[in-house]
Every structure is written in structure tokens, then in C-alpha cells.
Wavefront OBJ file of the C-alpha trace (Angstrom):
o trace
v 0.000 0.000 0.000
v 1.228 3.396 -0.811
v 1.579 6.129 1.828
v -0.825 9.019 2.420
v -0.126 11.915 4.070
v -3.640 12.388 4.349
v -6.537 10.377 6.618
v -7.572 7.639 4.278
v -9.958 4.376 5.124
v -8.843 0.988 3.547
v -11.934 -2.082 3.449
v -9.497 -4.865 3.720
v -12.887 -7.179 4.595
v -16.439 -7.137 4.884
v -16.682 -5.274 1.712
v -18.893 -7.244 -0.380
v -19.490 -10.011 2.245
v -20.655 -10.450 5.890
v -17.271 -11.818 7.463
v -13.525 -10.573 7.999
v -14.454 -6.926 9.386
v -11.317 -4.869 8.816
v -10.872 -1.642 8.583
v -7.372 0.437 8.080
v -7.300 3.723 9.206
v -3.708 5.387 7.982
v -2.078 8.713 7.793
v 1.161 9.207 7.149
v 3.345 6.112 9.366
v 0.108 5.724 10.979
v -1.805 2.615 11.020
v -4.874 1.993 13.114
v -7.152 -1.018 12.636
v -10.184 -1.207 13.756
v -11.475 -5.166 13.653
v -9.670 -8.012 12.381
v -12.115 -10.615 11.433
v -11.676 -13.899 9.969
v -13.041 -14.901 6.899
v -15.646 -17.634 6.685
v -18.154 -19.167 4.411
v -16.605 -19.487 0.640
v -13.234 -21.151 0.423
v -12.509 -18.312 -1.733
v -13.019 -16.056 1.074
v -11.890 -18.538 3.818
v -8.358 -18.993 1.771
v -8.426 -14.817 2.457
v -6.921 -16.037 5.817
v -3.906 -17.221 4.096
v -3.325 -14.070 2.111
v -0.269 -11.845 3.644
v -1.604 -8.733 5.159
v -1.863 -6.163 3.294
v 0.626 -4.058 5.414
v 3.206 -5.614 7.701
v 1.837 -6.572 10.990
v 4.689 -4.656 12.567
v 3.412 -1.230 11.066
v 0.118 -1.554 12.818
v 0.055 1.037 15.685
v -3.187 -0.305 17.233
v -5.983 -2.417 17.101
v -9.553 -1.361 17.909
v -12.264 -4.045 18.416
v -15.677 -3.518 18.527
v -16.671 -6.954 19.621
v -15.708 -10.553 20.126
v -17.294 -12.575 17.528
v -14.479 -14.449 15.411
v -15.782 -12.772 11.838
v -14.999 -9.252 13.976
v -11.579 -10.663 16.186
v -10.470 -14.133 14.469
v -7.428 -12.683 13.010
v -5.547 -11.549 15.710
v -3.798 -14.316 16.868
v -2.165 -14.350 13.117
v -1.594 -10.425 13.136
v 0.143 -11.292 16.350
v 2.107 -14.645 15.164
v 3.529 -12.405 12.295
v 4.323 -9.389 14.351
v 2.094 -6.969 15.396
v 3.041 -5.782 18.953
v 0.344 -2.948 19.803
v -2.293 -2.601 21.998
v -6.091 -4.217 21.084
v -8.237 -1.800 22.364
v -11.949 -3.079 23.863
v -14.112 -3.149 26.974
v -13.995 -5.535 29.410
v -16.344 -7.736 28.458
v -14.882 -8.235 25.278
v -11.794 -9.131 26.087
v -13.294 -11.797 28.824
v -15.289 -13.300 25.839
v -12.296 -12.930 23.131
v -9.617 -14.837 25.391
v -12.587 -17.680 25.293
v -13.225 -17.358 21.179
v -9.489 -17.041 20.010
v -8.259 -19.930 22.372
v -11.510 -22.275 21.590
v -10.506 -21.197 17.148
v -6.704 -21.939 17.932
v -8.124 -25.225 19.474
v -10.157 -26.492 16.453
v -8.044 -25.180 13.832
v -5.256 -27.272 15.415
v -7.720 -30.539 16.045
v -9.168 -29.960 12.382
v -5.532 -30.209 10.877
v -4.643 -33.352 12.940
v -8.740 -35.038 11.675
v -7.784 -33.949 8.360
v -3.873 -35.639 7.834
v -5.437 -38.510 9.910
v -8.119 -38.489 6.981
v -6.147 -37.287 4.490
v -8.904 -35.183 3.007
v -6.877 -31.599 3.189
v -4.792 -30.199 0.440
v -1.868 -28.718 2.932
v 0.934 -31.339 3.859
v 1.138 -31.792 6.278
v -1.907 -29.895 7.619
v -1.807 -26.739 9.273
v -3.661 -24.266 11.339
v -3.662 -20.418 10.865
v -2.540 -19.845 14.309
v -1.932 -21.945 17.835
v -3.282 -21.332 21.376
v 0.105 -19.878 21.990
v -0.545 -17.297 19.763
v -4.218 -16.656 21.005
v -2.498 -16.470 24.504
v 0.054 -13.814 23.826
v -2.451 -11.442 21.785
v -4.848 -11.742 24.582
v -2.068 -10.305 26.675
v -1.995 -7.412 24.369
v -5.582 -6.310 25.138
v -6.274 -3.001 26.884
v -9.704 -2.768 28.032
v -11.753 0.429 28.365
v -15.167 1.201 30.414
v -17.972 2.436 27.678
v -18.233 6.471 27.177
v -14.188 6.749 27.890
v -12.138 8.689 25.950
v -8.960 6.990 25.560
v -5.745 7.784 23.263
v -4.720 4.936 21.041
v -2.240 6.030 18.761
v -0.567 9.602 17.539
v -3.722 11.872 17.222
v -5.981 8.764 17.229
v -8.597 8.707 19.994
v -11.923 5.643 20.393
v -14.595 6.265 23.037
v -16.862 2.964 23.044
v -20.235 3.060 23.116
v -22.979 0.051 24.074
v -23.972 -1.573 21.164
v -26.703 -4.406 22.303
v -25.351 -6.830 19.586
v -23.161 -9.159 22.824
v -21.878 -8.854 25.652
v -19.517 -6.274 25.610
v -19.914 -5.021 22.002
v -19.510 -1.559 21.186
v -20.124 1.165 18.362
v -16.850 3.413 18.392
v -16.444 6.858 17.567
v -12.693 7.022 16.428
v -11.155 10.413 16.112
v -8.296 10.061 13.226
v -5.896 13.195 12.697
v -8.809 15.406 12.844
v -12.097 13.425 11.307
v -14.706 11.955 13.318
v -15.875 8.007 12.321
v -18.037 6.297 13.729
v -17.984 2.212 13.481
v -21.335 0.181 14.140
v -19.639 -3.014 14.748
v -22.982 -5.464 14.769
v -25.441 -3.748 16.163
v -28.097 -5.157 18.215
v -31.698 -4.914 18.172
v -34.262 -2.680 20.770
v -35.875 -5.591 22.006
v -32.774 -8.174 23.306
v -34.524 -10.224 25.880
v -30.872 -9.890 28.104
v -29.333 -6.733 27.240
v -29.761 -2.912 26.972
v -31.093 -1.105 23.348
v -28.002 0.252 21.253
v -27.126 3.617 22.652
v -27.743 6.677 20.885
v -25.164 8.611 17.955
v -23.390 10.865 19.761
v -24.200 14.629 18.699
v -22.104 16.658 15.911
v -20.916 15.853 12.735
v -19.124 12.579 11.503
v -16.932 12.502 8.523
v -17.935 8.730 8.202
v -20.032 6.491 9.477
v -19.125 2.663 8.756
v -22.123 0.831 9.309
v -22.594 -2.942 9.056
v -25.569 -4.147 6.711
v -25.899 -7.680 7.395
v -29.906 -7.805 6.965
v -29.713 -4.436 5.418
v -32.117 -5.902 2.964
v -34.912 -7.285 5.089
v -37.024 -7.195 7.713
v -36.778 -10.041 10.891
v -39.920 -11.851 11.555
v -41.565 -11.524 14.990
v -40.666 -14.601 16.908
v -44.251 -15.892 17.146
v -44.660 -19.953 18.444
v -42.548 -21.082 15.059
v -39.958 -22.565 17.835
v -42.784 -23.829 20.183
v -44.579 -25.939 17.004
v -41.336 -27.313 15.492
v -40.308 -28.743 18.806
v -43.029 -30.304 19.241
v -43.692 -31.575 16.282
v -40.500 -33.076 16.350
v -40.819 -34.478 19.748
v -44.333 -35.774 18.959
v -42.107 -37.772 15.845
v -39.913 -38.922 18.809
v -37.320 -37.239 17.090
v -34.453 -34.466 18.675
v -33.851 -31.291 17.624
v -30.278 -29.384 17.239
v -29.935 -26.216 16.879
v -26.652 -25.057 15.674
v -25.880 -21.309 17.864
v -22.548 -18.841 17.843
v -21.724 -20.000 21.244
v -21.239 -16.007 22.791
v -25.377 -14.546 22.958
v -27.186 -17.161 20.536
v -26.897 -19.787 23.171
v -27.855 -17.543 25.298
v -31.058 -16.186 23.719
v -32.267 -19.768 22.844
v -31.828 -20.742 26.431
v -33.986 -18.234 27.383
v -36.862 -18.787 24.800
v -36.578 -22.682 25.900
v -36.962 -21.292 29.839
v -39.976 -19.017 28.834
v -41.358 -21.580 26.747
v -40.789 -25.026 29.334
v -41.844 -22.787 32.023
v -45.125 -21.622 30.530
v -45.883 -25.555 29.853
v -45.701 -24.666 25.852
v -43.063 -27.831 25.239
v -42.132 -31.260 26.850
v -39.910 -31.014 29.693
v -37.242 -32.532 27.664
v -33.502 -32.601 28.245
v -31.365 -29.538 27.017
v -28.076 -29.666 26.567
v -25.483 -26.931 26.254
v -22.821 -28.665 24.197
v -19.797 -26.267 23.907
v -17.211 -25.380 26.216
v -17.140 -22.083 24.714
v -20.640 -21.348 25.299
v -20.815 -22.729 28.817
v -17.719 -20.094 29.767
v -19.983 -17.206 27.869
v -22.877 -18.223 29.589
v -20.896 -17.694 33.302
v -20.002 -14.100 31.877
v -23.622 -13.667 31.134
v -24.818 -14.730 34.377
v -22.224 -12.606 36.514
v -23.148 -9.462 34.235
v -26.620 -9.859 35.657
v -25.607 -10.908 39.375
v -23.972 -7.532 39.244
v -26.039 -5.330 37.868
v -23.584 -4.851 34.623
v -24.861 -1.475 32.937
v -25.101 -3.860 29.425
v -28.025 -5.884 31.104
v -31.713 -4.885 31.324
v -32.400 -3.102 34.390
v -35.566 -5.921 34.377
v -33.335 -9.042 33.786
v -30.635 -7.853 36.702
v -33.962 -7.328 39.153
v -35.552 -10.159 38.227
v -33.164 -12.530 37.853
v -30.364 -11.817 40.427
v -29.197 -14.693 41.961
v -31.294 -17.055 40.082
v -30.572 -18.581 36.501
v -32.650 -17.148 33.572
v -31.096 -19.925 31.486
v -32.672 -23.473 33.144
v -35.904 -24.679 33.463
v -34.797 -27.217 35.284
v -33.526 -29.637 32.378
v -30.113 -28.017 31.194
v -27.064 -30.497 30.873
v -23.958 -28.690 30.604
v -21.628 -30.713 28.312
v -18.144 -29.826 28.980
v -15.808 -32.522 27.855
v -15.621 -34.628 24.196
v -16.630 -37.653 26.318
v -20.074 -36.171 27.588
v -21.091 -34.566 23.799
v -20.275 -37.774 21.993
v -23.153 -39.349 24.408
v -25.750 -37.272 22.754
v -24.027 -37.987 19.304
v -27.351 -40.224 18.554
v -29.995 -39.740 20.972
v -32.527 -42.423 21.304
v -35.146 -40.154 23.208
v -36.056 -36.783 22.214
v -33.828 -34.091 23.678
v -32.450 -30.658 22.107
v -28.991 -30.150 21.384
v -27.499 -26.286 21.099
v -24.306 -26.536 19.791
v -21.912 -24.630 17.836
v -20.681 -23.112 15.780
v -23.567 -21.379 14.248
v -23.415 -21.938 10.944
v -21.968 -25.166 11.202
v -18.683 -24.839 9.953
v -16.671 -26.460 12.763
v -16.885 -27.446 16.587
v -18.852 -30.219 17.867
v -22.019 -29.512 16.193
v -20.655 -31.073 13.105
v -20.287 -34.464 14.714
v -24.261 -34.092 15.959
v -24.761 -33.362 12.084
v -23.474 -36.211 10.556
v -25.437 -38.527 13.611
v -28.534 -36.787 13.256
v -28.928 -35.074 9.084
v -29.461 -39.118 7.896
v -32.500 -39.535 10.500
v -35.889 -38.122 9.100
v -37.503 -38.100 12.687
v -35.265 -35.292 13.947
v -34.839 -31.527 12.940
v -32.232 -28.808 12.833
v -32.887 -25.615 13.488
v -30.977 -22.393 12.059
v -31.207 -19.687 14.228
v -28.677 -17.538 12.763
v -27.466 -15.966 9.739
v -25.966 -18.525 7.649
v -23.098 -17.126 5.317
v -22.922 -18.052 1.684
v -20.745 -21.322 1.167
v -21.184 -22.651 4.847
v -22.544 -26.225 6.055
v -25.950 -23.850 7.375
v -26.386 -21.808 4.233
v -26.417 -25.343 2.522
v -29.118 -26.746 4.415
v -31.014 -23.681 4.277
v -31.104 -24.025 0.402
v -32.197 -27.222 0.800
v -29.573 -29.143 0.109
v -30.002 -32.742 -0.127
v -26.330 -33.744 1.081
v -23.001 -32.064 2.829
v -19.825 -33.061 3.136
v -18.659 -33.320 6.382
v -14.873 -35.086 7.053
v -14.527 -35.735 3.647
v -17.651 -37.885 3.374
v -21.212 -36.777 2.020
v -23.999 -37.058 4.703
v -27.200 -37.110 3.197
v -30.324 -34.656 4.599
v -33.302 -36.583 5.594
v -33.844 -34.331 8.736
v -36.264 -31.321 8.807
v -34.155 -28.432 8.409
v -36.129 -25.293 9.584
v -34.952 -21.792 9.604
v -36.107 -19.690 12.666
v -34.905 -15.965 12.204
v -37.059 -14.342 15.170
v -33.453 -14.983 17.421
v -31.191 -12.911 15.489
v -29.413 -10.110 17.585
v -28.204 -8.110 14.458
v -30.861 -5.067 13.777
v -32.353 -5.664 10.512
v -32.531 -3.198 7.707
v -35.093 -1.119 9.136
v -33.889 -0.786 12.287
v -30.508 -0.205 11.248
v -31.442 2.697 8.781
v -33.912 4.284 11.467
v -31.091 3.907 13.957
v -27.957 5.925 11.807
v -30.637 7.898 10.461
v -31.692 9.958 14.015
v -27.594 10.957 13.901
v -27.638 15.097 14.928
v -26.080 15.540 11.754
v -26.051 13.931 7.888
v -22.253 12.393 7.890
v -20.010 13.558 5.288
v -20.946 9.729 3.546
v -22.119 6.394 4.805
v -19.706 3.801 4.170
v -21.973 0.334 3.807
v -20.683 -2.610 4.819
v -20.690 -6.178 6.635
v -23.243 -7.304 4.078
v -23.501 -9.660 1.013
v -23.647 -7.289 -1.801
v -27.699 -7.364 -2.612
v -27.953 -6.438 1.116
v -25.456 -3.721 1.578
v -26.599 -2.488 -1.872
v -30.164 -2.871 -0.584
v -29.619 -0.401 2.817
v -27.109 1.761 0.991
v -29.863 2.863 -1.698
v -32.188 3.512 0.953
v -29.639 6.168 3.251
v -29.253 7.895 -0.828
v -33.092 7.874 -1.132
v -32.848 9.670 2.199
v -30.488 12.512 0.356
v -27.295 10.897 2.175
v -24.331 10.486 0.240
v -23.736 6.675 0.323
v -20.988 4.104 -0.815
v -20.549 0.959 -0.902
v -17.066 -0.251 -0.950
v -15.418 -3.242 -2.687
v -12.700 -5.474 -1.183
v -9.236 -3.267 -0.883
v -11.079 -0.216 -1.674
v -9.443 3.106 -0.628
v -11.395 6.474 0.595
v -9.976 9.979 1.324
v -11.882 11.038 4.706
l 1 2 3 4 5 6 7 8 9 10 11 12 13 14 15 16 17 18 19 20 21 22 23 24 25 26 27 28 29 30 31 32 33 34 35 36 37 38 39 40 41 42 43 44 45 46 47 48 49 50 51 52 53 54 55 56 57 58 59 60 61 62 63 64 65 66 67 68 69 70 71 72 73 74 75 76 77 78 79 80 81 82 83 84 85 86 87 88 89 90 91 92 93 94 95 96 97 98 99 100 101 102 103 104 105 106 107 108 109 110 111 112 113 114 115 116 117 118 119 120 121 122 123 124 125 126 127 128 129 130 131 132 133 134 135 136 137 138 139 140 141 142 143 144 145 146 147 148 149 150 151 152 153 154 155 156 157 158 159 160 161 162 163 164 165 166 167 168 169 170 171 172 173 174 175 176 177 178 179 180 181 182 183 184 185 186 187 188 189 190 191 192 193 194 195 196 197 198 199 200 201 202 203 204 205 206 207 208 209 210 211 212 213 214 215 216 217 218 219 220 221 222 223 224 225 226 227 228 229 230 231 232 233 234 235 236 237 238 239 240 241 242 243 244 245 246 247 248 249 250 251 252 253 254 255 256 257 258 259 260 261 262 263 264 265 266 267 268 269 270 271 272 273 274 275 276 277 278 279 280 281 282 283 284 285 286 287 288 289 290 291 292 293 294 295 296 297 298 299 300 301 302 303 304 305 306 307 308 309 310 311 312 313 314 315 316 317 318 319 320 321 322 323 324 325 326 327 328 329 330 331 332 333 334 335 336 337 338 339 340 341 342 343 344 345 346 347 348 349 350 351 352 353 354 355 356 357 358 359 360 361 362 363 364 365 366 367 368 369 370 371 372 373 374 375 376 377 378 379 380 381 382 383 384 385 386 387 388 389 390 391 392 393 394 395 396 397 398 399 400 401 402 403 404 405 406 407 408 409 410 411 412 413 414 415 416 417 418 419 420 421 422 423 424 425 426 427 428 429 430 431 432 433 434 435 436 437 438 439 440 441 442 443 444 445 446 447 448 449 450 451 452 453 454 455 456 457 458 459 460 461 462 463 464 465
């Protein structure tokens, strides 16, 4: 990359696609990036991973994260293995949830490289991971963590104050202050009615040069959450089939749990077993409960009042799977039981081990709570695919495959354009991205049918600010 000596922005991901958020703020020898996000979905985009950065590591002054999910803070660890030595700037709660996510990727990535030269289904040889816990380890000691509304220094005339953003615990909108222009990143951004955690804060007031916001259902509207879950559980169960539900272990699990409390409690389905089967998630889950044991200013002044003390994720039936042992039990259930598992979109972690047990067996269902990225295992299924490789074998689909959006905890196109909308002030533009390109298209149209000046950028795409 050539040198400015003016404020430029650089889309080095999520341009054109929902994963691998980064965003390269540089003037002059300065180098700020805020997000570093793994790629996912596509091999095209996954082999993105590989690609050296497009600046040495070492030239990266700092490194501002919004939030911990991996699409957002996956890339780290590498940034770190080949160099970079700056702070990674977040709030506390994202840092307590990355150290979980970046250890728990090094950890699979590792496991899926030994599977795959066991197999001898992968193309590297030997196999290899993109990073190792060690490196997770050291770039977690690299994190500086920040309470929400600070004003902290960064970098040379580089400033972030973070700002609750709803989306998970501890995500954040940031205003960034580079050399003189105002930004403000979205991250994710949740939605007004989390059942756990507060409504996205307000813009601040004043003028932005930019405002980056994500667009991942910038083209559509969620669907209230209505009984859909209630009926296809019991539908299932009445089958004597199980259901799985494949979550992101940090909030999904969290949410379904929830529903599944609400829903148990209120005598709406079976008193079945639940189980919680990912370390990951059972670690976010203890973060989740000690926001709300002490009255964290993220959680719902009615959740922390209500439920202090007491756990708003059992009805009485969770299992909490913790070792390889106690998941492969409920590989195959014989009685109905529902599995939440992850990863979300079913691209690696246990869950893919319930899949190929439970996709051949018509009686049982899998529900997609989440959005499912084109080229991953969900996305598949969604479409109605009638196979999926998993391990290097095919596993056909006889399962009910049902797709349950009500539980998403990204604000949909509405609510994201009515929420950067109410800013004090139009922005100098609206930079559109964390979407597939009909959806960031979609919301980007809408802010210049509004008389905003709107882009939309493509991968590697430069901007004077």
C-alpha cells in the first residue's frame, strides 16, 4: 500500500461479504485497525486467511475491536504470530469473551488439521492451522480494556470512546477520532428488544466525517418470533425425534436458552432434556450470568432485578456438556432431547459431529437460528440441500431443516437505517458494509433515497476522509 499523508480508510474485509471486518485507518506512518475478522463461508473467502496482510503486521500502531465474535476478532492471533506488537483496544467484556473465542478457534483449527492428515482429506501437507493457542495467549495479553463512554488515546492523534452496542456482551459502536475526522464504526449492532441486554445507545451529537455501518440484513425485515420454535419442537418431539440447533456460542446460546426457559416454564413444550454442548458457550454463559448478578450497565435493568441470583437460562432440564466424552453421548440420541451446539453456521466445533449422527435420521430436525453465510454447512441446508460433506464424506439430509430468524441479535434493515438515520447531523458519507452485496446495496440505496451520500465499498477499496 502506498503512503498518504492524508486520513484515508482501507476495506481490507467485509466489503462485499458479511465476514472478515477490517478496517485500516492510515495517515502518514500511521496505522490503526479497527477489527480483524476472519473470513468464513466461501473457500474463496476462507483462503483470504492465508493471504499476507496487506501491510506488515509490525506497522500496525493499534488495534480497535468492537466486539468478540471471530468474523470481527479471528485474526488476531495471526496479526500477532507475524508481528504486530500494539495494543487491542476493547471493553472488558470483550476481552473476557475474546480470550474464550481465540483460544476455543486456535483449538479447532489445530484438532481440524490433525482429523484432516489422519483423513487425508486436506490439500496442505502436512496440515496446518492459521494460528496456535500460543498465539491466542500472547495477543490476549496485548488487550487493553476500556469502560464504555471513555475517551482513551490509542495512537498519535488517534482517539476511540466505546459506546454500548446491544449486539453481545460487551460489544460496542466506536467513535474514532483520526488526525482530525470523526468516524463512527457500528460493529454489529443489536436490536431494541434483546430479551438480556440494553437497546443500542444513541449517535453521539455533531458531525461525523464517516459512518461505517454494518448491513448484514440491510435488505430485510426479521420476523416476529411468534410460536414457530414452540410448534417445530413439538412436532419433532411428537415424531420422537431431537432437535439441534446449531448457535454462535457467545449470545445465541444464550437467547435460545432463554426462549426454551420461557417456553418449558409456561408448559408450551415437553420437559425434555437440554443440553449446552460447547465449552465455549458454557464459559460465555458464566459471563452472562455474573453481568446480571452484578447489575452490569449492558443488562436490562428488568433481567438484573428479576433474575439476580437465580438462573434465567434453566428450566430445570439443562445439561452442561463440557468434555468430548459427555457430547459424543448425545451424538445419537434415542429419546427426544435438544442439542445447542456450535458453531452457528456449522462450519466447525462439535455440532458437526451431531450433524453427521442426526442429518441421515428423518424423525429429527435442525434448526438455524442464525445468519448462515454463503458457502457454509448452514447456508447449505437452508437451500435445501439434499447432502453435505462433512470429514470428507457426504452425509445425506433426511432431517427437517427449519430456519427460525425471530433470534437474530443483528438489527435488521429497518432498524438499522432508522437507527444511523436519528444521527444530529447527515455524515459527510455512509460507508456500507458487513453485508452480502444485494444487502449492503439494498440499505445503501435507501440512506441515498434519504439525500445521504452513500458508498458501498469493494474489497481493498481506498477512501480519502
Amino acid at each position: 500500500m502506498s503512503i498518504s499523508s492524508e486520513p484515508t480508510i482501507t476495506f481490507l474485509g467485509a466489503a462485499g461479504t458479511v465476514t472478515g471486518s477490517r478496517f485500516l485507518l492510515t495517515c502518514g506512518e500511521t496505522n490503526v485497525l479497527v477489527d480483524a475478522g476472519m473470513f468464513q463461508g466461501l473457500k474463496e473467502l476462507r483462503l483470504k486467511n492465508w493471504d499476507p496482510f496487506a501491510i506488515d503486521p509490525h506497522e500496525i500502531a493499534a488495534i480497535v475491536l468492537t466486539h468478540a465474535h471471530l468474523d470481527h476478532c479471528g485474526f488476531i492471533p495471526k496479526l500477532v504470530k507475524d508481528g504486530f506488537g500494539g495494543k487491542i483496544h476493547s471493553t472488558e467484556n470483550t476481552a473476557k469473551l475474546a480470550d474464550v473465542i481465540l483460544r476455543d478457534s486456535a483449538r479447532i483449527q489445530t484438532e481440524d488439521a490433525k482429523w484432516a492428515a489422519k483423513k487425508g482429506f486436506s490439500k496442505h501437507n502436512p496440515p496446518k492451522a492459521l494460528y496456535e493457542e500460543q498465539d491466542a495467549i500472547k495477543a490476549m495479553s496485548q488487550f487493553e480494556t476500556h469502560d464504555f463512554s471513555q475517551r482513551v488515546q490509542v495512537a498519535e492523534q488517534t482517539f476511540a470512546t466505546f459506546h454500548p452496542a446491544g449486539h453481545i456482551l460487551g460489544s460496542a459502536f466506536v467513535e474514532v477520532e483520526f488526525f482530525g475526522k470523526r468516524l463512527l464504526f457500528t460493529g454489529d449492532m443489536g436490536r431494541p428488544n434483546h430479551p438480556l441486554l440494553v437497546s443500542p445507545g444513541q449517535i453521539p451529537g455533531g458531525h461525523f466525517d464517516a459512518i461505517i455501518t454494518e448491513s448484514t440484513y440491510g435488505d430485510r425485515k426479521h420476523q416476529d418470533a411468534g410460536d414457530d420454535l414452540e410448534t417445530v419442537i413439538n412436532e419433532t418431539v411428537a415424531k420422537g425425534g431431537s432437535i439441534l440447533i446449531p448457535a454462535f456460542a457467545v449470545d445465541r446460546t444464550e437467547v435460545i436458552l432463554v426462549r426454551l426457559r420461557e417456553l418449558a416454564e409456561a408448559g408450551k413444550i415437553p420437559n425434555i432434556p437440554i443440553y449446552a454442548d460447547s465449552p465455549m458457550a458454557l464459559k460465555a454463559l458464566d459471563f452472562y450470568r455474573e453481568a446480571i448478578n452484578h447489575d452490569s450497565q449492558e443488562i436490562r435493568q428488568d433481567v438484573a432485578t428479576e433474575w439476580k441470583g437465580r438462573d434465567p437460562f434453566d428450566a430445570g432440564t439443562l445439561v452442561e456438556l463440557m468434555t468430548v466424552e459427555e457430547s459424543m453421548t448425545v451424538n445419537d440420541p434415542q429419546t427426544p432431547c435438544i442439542i445447542i451446539s456450535a458453531s452457528g453456521m456449522g462450519t466447525g466445533g462439535r455440532v458437526v459431529h451431531h450433524l453427521r449422527f442426526m442429518l441421515p435420521i428423518a424423525k429429527n430436525t435442525v434448526i438455524m437460528v442464525g445468519y448462515q453465510a454463503v458457502g457454509t454447512r448452514g447456508r447449505s441446508l437452508v437451500d435445501g440441500a439434499e447432502e453435505v460433506k462433512m470429514h470428507g464424506e457426504m452425509v445425506p439430509v433426511r432431517a427437517t431443516i427449519a430456519n427460525i430468524q425471530a433470534f437474530s441479535v443483528h438489527a435488521d434493515g429497518d432498524e438499522m437505517f432508522d437507527w444511523v438515520t436519528k444521527a444530529t447531523e447527515k455524515p459527510t458519507t455512509v460507508f456500507v458494509v458487513h453485508g452480502e452485496a444485494g444487502a449492503a446495496d439494498a440499505l445503501g440505496e435507501r440512506f441515498k433515497g434519504a439525500g445521504w451520500n452513500a458508498k458501498v465499498p469493494t474489497d481493498a477499496s481506498s477512501f480519502l476522509l
